[in-house]
PyMOL Python script that loads the backbone (N, CA, C, O; Angstrom):
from pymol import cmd

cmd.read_pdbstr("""\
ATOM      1  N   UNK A   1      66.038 -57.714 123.238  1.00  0.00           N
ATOM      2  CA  UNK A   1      64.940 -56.867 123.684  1.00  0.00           C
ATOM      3  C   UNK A   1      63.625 -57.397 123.132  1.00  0.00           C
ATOM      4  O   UNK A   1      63.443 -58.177 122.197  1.00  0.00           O
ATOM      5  N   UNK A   2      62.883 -56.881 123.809  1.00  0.00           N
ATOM      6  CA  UNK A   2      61.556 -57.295 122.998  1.00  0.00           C
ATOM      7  C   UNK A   2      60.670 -56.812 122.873  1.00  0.00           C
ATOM      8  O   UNK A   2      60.127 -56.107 123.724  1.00  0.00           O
ATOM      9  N   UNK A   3      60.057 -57.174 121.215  1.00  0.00           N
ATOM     10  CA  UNK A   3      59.300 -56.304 120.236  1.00  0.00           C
ATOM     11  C   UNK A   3      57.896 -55.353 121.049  1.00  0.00           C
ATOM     12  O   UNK A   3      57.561 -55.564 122.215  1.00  0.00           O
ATOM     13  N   UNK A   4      57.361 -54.527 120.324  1.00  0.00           N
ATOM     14  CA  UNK A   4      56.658 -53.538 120.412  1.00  0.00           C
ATOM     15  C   UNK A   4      55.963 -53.492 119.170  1.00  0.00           C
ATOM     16  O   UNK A   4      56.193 -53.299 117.977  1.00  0.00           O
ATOM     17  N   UNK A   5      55.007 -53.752 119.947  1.00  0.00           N
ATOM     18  CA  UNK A   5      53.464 -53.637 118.740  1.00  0.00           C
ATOM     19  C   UNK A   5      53.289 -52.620 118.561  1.00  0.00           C
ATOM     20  O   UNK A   5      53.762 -51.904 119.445  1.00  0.00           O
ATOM     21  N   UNK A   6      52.600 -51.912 117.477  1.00  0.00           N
ATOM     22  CA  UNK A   6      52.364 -50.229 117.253  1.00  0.00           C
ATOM     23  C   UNK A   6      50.866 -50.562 116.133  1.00  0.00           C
ATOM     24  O   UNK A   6      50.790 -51.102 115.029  1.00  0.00           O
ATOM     25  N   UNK A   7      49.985 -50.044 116.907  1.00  0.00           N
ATOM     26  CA  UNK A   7      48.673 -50.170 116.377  1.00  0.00           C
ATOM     27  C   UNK A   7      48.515 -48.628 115.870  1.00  0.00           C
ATOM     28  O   UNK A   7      48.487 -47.743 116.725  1.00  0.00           O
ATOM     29  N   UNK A   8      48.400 -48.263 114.343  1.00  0.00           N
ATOM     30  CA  UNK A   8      48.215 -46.700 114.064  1.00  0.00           C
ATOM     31  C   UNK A   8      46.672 -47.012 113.432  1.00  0.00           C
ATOM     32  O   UNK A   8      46.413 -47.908 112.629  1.00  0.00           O
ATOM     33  N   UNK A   9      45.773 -46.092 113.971  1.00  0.00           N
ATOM     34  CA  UNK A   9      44.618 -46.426 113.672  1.00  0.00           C
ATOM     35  C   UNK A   9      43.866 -44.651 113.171  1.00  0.00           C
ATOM     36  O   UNK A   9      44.529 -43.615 113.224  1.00  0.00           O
ATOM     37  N   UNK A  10      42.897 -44.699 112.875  1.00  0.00           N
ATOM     38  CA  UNK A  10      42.181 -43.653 112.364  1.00  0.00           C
ATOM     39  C   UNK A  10      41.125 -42.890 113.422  1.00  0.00           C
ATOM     40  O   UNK A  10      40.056 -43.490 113.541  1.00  0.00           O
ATOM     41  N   UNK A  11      41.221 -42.006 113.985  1.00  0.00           N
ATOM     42  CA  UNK A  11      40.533 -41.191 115.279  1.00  0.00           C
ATOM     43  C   UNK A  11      39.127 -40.970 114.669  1.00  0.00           C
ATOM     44  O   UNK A  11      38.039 -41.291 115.146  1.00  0.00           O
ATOM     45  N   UNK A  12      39.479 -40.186 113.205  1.00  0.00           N
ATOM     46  CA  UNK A  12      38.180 -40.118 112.778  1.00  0.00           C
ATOM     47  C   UNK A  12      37.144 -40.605 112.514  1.00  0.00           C
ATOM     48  O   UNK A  12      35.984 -40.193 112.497  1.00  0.00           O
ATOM     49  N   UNK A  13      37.891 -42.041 112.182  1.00  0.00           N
ATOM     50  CA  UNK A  13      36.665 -43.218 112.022  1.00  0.00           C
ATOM     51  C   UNK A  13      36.357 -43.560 113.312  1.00  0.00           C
ATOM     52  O   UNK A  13      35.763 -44.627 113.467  1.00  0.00           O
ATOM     53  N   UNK A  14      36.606 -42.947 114.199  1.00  0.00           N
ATOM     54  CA  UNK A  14      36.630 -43.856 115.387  1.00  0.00           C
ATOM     55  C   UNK A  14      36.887 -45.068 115.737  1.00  0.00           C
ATOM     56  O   UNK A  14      36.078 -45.581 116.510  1.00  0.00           O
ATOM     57  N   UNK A  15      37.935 -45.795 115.339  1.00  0.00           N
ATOM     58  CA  UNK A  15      38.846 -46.831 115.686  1.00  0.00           C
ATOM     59  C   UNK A  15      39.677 -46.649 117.053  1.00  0.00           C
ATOM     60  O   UNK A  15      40.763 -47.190 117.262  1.00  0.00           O
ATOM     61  N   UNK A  16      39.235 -46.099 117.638  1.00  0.00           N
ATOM     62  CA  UNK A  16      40.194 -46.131 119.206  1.00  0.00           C
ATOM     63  C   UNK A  16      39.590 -47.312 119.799  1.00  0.00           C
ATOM     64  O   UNK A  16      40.470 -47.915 120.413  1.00  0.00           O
ATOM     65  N   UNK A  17      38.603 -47.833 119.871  1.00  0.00           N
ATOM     66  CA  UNK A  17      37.643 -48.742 120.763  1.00  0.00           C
ATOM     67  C   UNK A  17      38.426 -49.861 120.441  1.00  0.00           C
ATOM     68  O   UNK A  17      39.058 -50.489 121.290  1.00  0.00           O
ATOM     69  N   UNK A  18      38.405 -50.166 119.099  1.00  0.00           N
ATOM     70  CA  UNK A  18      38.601 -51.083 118.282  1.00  0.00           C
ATOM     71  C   UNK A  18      40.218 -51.639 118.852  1.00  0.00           C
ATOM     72  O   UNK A  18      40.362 -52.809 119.205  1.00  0.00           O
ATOM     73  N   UNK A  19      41.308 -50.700 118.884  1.00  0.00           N
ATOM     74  CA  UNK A  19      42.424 -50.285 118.570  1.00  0.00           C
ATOM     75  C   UNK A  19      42.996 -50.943 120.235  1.00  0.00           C
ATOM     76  O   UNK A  19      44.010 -51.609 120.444  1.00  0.00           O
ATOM     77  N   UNK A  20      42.087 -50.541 121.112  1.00  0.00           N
ATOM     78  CA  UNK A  20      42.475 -50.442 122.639  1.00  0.00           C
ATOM     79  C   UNK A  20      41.938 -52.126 123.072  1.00  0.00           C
ATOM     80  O   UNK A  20      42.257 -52.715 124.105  1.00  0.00           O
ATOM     81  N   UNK A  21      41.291 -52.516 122.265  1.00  0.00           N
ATOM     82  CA  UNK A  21      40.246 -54.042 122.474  1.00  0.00           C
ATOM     83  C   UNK A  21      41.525 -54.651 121.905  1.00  0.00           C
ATOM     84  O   UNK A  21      42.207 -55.533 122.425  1.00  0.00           O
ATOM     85  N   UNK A  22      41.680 -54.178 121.028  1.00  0.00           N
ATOM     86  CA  UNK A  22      42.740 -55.607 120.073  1.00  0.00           C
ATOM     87  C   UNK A  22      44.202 -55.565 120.846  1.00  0.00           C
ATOM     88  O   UNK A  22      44.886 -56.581 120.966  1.00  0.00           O
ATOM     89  N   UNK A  23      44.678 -54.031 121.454  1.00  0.00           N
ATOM     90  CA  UNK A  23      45.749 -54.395 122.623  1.00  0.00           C
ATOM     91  C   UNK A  23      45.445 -54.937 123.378  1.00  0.00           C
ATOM     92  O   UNK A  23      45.963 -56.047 123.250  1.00  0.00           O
ATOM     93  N   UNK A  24      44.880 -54.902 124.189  1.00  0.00           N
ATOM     94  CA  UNK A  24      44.617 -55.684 125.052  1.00  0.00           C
ATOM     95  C   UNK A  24      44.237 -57.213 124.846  1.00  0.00           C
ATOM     96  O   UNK A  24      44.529 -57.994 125.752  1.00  0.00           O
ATOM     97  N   UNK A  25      43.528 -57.738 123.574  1.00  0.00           N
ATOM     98  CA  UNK A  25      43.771 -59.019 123.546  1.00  0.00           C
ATOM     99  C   UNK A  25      45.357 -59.431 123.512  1.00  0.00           C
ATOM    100  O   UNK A  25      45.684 -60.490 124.048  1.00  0.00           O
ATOM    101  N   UNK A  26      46.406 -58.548 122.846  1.00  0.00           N
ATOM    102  CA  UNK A  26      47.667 -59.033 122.633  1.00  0.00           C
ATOM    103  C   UNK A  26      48.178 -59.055 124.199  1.00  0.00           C
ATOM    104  O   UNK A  26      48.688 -60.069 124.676  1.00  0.00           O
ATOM    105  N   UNK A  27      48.024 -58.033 124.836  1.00  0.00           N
ATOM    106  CA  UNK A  27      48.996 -57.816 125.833  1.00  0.00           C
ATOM    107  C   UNK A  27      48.477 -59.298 126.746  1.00  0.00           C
ATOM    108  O   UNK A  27      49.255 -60.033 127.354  1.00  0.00           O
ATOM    109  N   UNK A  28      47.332 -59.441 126.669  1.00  0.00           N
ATOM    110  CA  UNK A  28      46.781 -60.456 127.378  1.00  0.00           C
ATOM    111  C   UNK A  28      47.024 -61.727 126.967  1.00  0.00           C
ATOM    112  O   UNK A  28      46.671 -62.619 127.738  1.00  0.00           O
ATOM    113  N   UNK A  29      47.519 -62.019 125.984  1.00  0.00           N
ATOM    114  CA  UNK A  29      47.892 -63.306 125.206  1.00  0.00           C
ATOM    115  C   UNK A  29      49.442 -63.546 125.231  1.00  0.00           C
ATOM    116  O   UNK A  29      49.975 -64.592 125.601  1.00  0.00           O
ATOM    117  N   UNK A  30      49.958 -62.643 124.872  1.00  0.00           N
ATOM    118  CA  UNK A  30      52.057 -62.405 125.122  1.00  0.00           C
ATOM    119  C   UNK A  30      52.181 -61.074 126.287  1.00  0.00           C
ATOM    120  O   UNK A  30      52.614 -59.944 126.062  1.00  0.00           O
ATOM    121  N   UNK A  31      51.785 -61.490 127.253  1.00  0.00           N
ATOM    122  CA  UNK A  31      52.043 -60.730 128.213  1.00  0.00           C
ATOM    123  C   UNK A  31      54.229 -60.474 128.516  1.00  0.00           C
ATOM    124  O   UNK A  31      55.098 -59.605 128.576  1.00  0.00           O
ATOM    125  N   UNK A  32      54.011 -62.002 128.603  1.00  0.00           N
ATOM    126  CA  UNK A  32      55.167 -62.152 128.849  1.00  0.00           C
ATOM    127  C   UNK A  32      56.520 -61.923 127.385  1.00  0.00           C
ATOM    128  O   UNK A  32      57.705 -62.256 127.383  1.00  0.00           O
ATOM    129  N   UNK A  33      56.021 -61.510 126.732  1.00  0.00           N
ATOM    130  CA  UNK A  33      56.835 -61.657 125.311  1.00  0.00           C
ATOM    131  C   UNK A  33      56.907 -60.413 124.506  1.00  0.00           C
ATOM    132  O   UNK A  33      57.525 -60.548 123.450  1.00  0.00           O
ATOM    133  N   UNK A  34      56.375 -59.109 124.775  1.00  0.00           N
ATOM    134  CA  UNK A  34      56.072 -58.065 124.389  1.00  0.00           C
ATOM    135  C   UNK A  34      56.309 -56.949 125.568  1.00  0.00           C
ATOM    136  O   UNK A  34      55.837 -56.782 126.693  1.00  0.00           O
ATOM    137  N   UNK A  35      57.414 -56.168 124.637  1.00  0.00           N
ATOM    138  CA  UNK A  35      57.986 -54.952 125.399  1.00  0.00           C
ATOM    139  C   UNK A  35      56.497 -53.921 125.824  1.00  0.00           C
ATOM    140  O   UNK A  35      56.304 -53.563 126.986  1.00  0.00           O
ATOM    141  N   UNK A  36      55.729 -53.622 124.899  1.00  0.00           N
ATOM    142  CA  UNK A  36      54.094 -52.612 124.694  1.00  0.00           C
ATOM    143  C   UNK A  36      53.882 -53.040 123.351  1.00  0.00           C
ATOM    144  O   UNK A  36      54.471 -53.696 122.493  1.00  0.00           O
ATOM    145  N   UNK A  37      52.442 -52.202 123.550  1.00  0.00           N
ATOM    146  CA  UNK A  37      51.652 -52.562 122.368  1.00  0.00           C
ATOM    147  C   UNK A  37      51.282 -50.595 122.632  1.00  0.00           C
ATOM    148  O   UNK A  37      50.665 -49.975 123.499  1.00  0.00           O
ATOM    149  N   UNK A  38      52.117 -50.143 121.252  1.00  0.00           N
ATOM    150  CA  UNK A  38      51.426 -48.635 121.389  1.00  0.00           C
ATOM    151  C   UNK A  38      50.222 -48.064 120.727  1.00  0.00           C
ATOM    152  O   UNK A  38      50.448 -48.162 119.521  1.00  0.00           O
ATOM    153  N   UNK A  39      49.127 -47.550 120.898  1.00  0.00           N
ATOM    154  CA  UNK A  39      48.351 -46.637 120.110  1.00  0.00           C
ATOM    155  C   UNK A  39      48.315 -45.470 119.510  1.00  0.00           C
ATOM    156  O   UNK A  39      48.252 -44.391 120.100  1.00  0.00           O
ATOM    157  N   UNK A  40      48.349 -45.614 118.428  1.00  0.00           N
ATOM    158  CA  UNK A  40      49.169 -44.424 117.272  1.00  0.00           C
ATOM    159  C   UNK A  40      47.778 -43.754 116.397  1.00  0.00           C
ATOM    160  O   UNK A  40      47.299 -44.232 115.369  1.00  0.00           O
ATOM    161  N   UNK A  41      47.250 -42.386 117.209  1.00  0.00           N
ATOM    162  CA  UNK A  41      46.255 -41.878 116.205  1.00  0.00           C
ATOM    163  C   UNK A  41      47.061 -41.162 114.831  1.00  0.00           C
ATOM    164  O   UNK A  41      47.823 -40.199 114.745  1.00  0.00           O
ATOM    165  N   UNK A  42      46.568 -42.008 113.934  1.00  0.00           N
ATOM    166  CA  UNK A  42      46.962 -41.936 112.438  1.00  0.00           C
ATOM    167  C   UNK A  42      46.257 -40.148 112.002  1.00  0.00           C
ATOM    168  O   UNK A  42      45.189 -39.685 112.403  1.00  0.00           O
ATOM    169  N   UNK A  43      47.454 -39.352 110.931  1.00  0.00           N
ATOM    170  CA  UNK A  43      46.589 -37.969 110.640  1.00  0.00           C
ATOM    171  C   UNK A  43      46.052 -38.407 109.389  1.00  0.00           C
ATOM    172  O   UNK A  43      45.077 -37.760 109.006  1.00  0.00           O
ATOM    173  N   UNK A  44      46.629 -39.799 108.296  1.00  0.00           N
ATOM    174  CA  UNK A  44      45.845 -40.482 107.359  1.00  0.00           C
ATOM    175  C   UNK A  44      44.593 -40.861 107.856  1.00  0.00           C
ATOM    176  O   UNK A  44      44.419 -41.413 108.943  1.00  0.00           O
ATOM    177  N   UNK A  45      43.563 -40.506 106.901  1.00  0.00           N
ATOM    178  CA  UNK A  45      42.371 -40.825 107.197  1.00  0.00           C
ATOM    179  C   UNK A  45      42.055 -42.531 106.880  1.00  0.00           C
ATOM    180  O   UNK A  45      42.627 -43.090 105.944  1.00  0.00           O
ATOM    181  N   UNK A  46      41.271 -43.120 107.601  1.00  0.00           N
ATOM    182  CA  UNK A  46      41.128 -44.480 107.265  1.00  0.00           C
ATOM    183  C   UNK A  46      42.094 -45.410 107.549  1.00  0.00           C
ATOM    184  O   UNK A  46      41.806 -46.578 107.289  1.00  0.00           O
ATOM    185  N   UNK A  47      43.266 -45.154 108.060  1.00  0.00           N
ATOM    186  CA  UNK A  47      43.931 -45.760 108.215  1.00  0.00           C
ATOM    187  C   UNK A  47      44.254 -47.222 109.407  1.00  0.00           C
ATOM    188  O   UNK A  47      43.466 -46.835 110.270  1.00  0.00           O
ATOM    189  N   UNK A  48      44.540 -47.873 109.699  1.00  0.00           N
ATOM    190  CA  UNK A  48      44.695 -48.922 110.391  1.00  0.00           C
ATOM    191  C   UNK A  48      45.839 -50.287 110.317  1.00  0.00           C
ATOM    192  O   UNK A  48      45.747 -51.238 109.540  1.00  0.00           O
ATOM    193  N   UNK A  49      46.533 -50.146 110.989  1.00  0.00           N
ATOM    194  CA  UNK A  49      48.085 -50.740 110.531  1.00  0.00           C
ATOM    195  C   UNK A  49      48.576 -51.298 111.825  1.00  0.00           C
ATOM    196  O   UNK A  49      48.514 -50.653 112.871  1.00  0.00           O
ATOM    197  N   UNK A  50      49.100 -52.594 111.736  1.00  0.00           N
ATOM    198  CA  UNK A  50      49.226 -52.892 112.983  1.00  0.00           C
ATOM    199  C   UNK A  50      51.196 -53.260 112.545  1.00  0.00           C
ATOM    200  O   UNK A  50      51.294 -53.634 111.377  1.00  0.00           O
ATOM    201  N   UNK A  51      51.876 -53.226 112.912  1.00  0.00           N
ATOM    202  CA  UNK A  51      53.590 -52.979 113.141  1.00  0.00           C
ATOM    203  C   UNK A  51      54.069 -53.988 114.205  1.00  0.00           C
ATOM    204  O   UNK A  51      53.494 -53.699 115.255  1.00  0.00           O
ATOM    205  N   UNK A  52      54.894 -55.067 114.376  1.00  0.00           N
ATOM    206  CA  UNK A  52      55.663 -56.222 114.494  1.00  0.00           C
ATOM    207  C   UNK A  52      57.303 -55.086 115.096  1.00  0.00           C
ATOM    208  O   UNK A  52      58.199 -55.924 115.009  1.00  0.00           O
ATOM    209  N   UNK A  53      57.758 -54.194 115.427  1.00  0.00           N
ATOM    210  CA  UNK A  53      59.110 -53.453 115.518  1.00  0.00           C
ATOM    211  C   UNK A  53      58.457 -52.419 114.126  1.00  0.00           C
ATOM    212  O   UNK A  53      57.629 -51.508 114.135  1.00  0.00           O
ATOM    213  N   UNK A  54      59.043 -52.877 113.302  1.00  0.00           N
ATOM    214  CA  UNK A  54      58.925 -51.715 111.881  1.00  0.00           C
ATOM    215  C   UNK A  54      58.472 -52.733 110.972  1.00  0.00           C
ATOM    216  O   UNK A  54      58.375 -52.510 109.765  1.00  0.00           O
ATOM    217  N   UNK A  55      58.174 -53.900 111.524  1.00  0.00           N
ATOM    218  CA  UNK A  55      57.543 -55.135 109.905  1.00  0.00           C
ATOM    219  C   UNK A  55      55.923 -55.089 109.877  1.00  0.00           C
ATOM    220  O   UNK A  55      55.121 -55.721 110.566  1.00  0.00           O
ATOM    221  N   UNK A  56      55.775 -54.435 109.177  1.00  0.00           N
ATOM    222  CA  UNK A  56      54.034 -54.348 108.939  1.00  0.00           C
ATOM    223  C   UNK A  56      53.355 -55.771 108.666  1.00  0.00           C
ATOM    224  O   UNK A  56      53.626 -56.468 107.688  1.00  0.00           O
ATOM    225  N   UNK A  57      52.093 -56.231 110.038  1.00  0.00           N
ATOM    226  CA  UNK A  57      52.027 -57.051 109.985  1.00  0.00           C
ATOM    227  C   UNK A  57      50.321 -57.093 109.612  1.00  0.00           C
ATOM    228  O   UNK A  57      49.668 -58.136 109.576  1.00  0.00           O
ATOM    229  N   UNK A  58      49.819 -55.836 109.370  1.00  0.00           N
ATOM    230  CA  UNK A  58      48.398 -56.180 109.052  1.00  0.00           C
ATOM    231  C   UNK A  58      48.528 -54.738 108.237  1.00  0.00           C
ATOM    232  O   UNK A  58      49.502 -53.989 108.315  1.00  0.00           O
ATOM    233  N   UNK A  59      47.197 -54.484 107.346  1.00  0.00           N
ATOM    234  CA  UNK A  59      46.921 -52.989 106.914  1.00  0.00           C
ATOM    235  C   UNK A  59      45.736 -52.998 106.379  1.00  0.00           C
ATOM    236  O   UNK A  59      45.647 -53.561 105.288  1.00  0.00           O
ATOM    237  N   UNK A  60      44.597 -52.437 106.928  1.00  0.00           N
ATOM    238  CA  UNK A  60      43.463 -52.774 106.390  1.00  0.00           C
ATOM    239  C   UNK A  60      43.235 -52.755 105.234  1.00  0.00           C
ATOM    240  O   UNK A  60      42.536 -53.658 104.774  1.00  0.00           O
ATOM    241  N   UNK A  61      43.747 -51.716 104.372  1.00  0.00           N
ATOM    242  CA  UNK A  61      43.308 -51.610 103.334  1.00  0.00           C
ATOM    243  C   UNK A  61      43.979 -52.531 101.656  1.00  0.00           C
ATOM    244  O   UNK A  61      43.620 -52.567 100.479  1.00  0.00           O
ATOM    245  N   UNK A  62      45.126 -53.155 102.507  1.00  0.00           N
ATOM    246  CA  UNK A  62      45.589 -54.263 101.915  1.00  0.00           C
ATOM    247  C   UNK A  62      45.075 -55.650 102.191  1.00  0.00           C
ATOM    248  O   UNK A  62      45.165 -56.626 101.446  1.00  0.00           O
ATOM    249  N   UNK A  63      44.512 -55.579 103.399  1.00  0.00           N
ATOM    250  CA  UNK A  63      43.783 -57.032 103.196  1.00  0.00           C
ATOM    251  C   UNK A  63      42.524 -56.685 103.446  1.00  0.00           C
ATOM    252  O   UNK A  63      41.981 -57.373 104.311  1.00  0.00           O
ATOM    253  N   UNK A  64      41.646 -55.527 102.793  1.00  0.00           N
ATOM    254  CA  UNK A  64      40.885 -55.549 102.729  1.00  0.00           C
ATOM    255  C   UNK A  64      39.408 -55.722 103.973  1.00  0.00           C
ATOM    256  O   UNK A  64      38.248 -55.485 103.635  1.00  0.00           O
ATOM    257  N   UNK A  65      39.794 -56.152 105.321  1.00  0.00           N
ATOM    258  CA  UNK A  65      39.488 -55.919 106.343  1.00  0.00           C
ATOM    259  C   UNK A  65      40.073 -55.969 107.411  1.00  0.00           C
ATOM    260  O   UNK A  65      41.273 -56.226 107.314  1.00  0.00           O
ATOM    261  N   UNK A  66      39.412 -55.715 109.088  1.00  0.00           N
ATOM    262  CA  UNK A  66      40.316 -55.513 110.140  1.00  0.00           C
ATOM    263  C   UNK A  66      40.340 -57.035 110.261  1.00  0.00           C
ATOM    264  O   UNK A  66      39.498 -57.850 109.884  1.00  0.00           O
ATOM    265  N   UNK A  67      41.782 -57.264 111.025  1.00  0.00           N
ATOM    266  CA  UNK A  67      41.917 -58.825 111.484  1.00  0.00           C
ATOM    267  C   UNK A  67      41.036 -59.150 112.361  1.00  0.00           C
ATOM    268  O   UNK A  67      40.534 -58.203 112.967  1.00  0.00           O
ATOM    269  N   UNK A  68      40.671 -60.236 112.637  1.00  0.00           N
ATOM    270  CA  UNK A  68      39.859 -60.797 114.261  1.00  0.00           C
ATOM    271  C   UNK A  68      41.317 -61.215 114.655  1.00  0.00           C
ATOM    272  O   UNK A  68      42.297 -61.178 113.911  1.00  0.00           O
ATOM    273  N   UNK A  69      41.274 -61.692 116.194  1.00  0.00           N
ATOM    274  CA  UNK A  69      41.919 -61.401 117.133  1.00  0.00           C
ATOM    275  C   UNK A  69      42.817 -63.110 117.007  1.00  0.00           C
ATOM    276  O   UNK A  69      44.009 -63.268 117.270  1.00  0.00           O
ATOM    277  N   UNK A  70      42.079 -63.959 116.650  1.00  0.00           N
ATOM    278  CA  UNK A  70      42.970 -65.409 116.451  1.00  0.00           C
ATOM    279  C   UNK A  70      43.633 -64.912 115.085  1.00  0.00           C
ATOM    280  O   UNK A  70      44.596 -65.670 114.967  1.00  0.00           O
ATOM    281  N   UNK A  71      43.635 -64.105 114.065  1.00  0.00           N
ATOM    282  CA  UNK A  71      43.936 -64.403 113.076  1.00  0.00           C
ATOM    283  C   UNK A  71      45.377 -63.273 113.125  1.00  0.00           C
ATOM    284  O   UNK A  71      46.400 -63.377 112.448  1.00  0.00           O
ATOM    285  N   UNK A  72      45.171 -62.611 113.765  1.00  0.00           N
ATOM    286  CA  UNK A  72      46.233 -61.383 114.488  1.00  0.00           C
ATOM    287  C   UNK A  72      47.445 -62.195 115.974  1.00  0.00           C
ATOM    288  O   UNK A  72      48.638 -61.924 116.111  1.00  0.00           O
ATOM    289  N   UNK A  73      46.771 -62.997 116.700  1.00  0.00           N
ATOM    290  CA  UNK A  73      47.526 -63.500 117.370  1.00  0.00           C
ATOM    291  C   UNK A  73      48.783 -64.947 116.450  1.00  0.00           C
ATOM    292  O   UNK A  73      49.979 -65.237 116.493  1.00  0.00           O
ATOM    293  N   UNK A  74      47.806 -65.336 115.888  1.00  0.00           N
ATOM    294  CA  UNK A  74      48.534 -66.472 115.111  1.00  0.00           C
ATOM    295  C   UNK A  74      49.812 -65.673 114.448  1.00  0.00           C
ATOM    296  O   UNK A  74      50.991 -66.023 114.492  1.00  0.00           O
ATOM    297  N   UNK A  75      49.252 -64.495 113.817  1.00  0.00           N
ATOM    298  CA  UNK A  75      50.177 -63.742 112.633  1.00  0.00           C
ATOM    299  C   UNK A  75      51.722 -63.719 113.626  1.00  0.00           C
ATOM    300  O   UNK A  75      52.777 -64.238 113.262  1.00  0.00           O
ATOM    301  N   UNK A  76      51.502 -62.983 114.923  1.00  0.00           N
ATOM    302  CA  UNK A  76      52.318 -62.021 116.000  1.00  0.00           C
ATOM    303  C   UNK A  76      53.112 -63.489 116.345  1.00  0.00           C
ATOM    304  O   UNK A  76      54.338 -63.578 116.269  1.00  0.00           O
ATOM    305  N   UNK A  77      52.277 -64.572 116.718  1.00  0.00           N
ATOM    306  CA  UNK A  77      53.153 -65.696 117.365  1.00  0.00           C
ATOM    307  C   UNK A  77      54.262 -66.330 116.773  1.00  0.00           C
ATOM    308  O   UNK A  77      55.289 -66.710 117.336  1.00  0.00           O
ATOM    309  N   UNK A  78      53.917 -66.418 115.424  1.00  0.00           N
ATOM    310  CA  UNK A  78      54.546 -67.071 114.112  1.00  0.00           C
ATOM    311  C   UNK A  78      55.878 -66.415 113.944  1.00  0.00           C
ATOM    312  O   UNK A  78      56.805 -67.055 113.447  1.00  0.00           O
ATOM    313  N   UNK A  79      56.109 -64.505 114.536  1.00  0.00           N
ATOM    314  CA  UNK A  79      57.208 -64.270 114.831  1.00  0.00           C
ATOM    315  C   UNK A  79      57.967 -64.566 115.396  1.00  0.00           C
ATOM    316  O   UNK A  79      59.057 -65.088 115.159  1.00  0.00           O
ATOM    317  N   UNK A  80      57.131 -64.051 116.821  1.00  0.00           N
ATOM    318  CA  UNK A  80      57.677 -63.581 118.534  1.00  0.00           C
ATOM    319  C   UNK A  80      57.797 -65.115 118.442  1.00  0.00           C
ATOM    320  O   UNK A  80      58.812 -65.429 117.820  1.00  0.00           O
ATOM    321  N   UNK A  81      57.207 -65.967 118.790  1.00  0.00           N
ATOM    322  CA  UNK A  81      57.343 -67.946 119.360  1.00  0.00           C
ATOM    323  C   UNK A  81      56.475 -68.334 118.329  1.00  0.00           C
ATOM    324  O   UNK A  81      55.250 -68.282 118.225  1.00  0.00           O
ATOM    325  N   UNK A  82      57.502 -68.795 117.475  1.00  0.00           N
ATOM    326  CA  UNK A  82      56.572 -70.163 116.813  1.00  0.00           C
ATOM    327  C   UNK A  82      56.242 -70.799 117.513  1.00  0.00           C
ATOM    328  O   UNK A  82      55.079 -70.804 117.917  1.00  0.00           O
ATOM    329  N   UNK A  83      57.093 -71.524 117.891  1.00  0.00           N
ATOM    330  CA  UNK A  83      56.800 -73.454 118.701  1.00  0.00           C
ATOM    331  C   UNK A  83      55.437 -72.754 119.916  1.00  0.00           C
ATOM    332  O   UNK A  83      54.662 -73.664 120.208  1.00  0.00           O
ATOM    333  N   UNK A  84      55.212 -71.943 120.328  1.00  0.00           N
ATOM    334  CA  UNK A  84      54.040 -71.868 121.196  1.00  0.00           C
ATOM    335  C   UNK A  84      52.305 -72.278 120.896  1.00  0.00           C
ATOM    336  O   UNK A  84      51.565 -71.905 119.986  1.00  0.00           O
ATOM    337  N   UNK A  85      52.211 -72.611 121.323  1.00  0.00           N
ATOM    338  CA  UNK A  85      50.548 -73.091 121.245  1.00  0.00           C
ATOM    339  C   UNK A  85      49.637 -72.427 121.899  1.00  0.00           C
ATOM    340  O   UNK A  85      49.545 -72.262 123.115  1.00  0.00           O
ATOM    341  N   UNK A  86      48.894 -72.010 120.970  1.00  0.00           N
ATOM    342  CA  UNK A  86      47.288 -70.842 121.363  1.00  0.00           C
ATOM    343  C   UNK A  86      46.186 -71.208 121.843  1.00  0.00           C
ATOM    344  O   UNK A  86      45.170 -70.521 121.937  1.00  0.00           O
ATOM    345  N   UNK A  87      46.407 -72.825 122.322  1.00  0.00           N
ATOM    346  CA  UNK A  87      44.854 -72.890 122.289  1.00  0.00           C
ATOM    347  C   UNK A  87      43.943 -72.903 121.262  1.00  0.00           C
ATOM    348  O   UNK A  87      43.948 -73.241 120.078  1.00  0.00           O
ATOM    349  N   UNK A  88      43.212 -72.472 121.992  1.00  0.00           N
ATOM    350  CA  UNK A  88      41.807 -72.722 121.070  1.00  0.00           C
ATOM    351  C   UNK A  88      42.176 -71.592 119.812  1.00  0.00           C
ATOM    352  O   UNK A  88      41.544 -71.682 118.760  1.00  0.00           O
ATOM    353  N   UNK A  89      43.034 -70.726 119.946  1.00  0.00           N
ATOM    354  CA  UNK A  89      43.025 -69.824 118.866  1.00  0.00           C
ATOM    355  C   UNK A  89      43.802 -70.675 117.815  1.00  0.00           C
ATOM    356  O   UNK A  89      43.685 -70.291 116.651  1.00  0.00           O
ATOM    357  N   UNK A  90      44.673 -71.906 118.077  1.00  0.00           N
ATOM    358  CA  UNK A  90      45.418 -72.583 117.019  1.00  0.00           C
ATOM    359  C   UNK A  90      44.146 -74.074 116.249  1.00  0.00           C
ATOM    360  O   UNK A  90      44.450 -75.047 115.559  1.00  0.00           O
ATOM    361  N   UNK A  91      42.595 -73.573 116.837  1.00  0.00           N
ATOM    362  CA  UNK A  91      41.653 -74.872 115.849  1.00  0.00           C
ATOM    363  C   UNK A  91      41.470 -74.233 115.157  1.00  0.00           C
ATOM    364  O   UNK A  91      40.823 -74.566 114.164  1.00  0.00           O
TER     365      UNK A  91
END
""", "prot")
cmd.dss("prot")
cmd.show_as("cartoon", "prot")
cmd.util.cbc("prot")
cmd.orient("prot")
């Protein structure tokens, strides 16, 4: 089967924009390789966590900021397809 991204993000901060931009870069990048990418309003405040199945693959407040979108695709590929090549997101 195949994996499901789960973006849990913070409503209050208003991270939905944020949250719905960065699915859509994924879905648009592993279209073909990804079951969904869900949006999860978090009742933790501040929160922002992006989920691989159940393997936490980002958390803001552990690395201290949100990923950009090559640095989040590289992370996801390195699972889902190593051997694949990103393009310009792999200079």
């Amino acid at each position: 089967m195949k994996p499901t991204i789960t973006i849990e993000y913070c409503p209050k901060c208003g991270w939905l924009l944020r949250s719905a931009w960065m699915a859509q870069e994924l879905l648009t990048t592993f279209s073909d390789d990804l079951h969904a990418v869900a949006l999860i309003p978090s009742e933790v405040s501040g929160r922002y966590t992006i989920k691989l199945n159940e393997e936490l693959i980002w958390d803001r407040k552990r690395e201290g900021h949100f990923p950009d979108a090559k640095e989040l695709k590289q992370k996801i590929r390195d699972v889902i397809a190593p051997d694949r090549n990103l393009g310009h997101n792999d200079r």
